[in-house]
N, C-alpha and C positions, 0 to 999 in steps of 0.2 A: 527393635524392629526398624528396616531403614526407611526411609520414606521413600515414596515414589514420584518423582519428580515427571511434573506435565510438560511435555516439548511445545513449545511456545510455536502456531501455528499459523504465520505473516499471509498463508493464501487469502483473497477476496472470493467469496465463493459466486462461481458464474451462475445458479439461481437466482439471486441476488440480485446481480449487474441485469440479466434478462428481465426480473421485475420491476428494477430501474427506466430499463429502457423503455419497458413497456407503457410507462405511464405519459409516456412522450407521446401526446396525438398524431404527431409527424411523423411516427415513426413504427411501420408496418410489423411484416412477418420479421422475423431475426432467425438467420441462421444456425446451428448447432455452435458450430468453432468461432464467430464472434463472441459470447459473453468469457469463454475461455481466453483467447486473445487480448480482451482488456483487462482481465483479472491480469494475465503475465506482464501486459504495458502498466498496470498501476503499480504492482511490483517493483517494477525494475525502476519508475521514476520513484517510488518511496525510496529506494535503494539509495540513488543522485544525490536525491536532496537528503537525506541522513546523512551519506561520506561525507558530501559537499558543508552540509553543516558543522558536522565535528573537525572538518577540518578549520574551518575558520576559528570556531571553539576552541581548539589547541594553539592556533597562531595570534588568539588574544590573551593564552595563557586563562582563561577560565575553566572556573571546574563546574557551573551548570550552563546549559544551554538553556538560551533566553530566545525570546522571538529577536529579538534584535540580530540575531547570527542568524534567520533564517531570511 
Protein backbone atom coordinates (compact mmCIF):
# COMPACT_ATOMS: atom_id res chain seq x y z
CA UNK A 1 0.00 0.00 0.00
CA UNK A 2 1.81 3.46 -0.83
CA UNK A 3 1.97 5.87 1.67
CA UNK A 4 0.41 9.04 1.63
CA UNK A 5 2.76 11.72 1.77
CA UNK A 6 1.67 15.22 3.84
CA UNK A 7 2.54 18.47 1.76
CA UNK A 8 4.64 20.33 4.03
CA UNK A 9 2.53 23.71 4.62
CA UNK A 10 5.10 27.06 5.11
CA UNK A 11 1.68 29.32 5.47
CA UNK A 12 1.59 31.42 9.04
CA UNK A 13 -1.91 31.39 9.79
CA UNK A 14 -3.53 34.95 9.98
CA UNK A 15 -5.70 33.85 13.38
CA UNK A 16 -2.63 33.51 14.85
CA UNK A 17 -0.79 36.83 13.74
CA UNK A 18 -4.38 38.67 14.87
CA UNK A 19 -4.04 36.88 18.26
CA UNK A 20 -0.61 38.02 18.30
CA UNK A 21 -1.38 41.45 17.58
CA UNK A 22 -3.89 41.50 19.83
CA UNK A 23 -2.06 41.17 22.86
CA UNK A 24 -0.26 44.44 22.10
CA UNK A 25 -2.27 47.14 24.42
CA UNK A 26 -1.21 49.65 21.58
CA UNK A 27 -2.64 48.25 19.44
CA UNK A 28 -6.52 48.49 18.64
CA UNK A 29 -9.27 47.04 16.12
CA UNK A 30 -7.15 45.28 13.18
CA UNK A 31 -8.41 45.03 9.92
CA UNK A 32 -9.53 41.75 7.89
CA UNK A 33 -6.52 41.95 5.17
CA UNK A 34 -3.71 42.87 7.80
CA UNK A 35 -3.06 39.61 9.51
CA UNK A 36 -3.24 38.13 5.94
CA UNK A 37 -0.68 40.58 4.73
CA UNK A 38 2.08 39.76 7.30
CA UNK A 39 1.42 35.97 7.20
CA UNK A 40 2.57 36.79 3.05
CA UNK A 41 5.57 39.34 4.38
CA UNK A 42 6.75 36.67 6.89
CA UNK A 43 6.74 34.26 3.98
CA UNK A 44 8.59 35.90 1.59
CA UNK A 45 11.39 37.14 4.23
CA UNK A 46 11.57 33.35 5.57
CA UNK A 47 12.02 32.69 1.70
CA UNK A 48 15.43 35.62 1.71
CA UNK A 49 16.87 34.49 4.48
CA UNK A 50 16.62 30.52 3.59
CA UNK A 51 18.13 31.28 -0.29
CA UNK A 52 20.37 33.85 1.25
CA UNK A 53 21.54 31.16 3.66
CA UNK A 54 22.12 28.24 1.53
CA UNK A 55 23.74 30.36 -0.67
CA UNK A 56 26.55 31.12 1.55
CA UNK A 57 26.30 27.47 2.70
CA UNK A 58 27.36 26.27 -0.63
CA UNK A 59 30.05 29.04 -1.27
CA UNK A 60 31.70 27.74 2.06
CA UNK A 61 31.40 24.46 0.58
CA UNK A 62 29.39 23.01 3.84
CA UNK A 63 26.98 20.30 3.92
CA UNK A 64 24.96 21.54 7.14
CA UNK A 65 23.84 24.94 7.95
CA UNK A 66 25.06 26.23 11.00
CA UNK A 67 24.00 29.61 12.63
CA UNK A 68 27.05 30.93 11.78
CA UNK A 69 25.84 31.16 7.83
CA UNK A 70 22.80 32.96 9.01
Amino acid sequence: MPSKKKKFNARFPPARIKKIMQTDEDIGKVAAAVPVIISRALELFVDSLVTKTSLITKSRNAKTLTTSHL
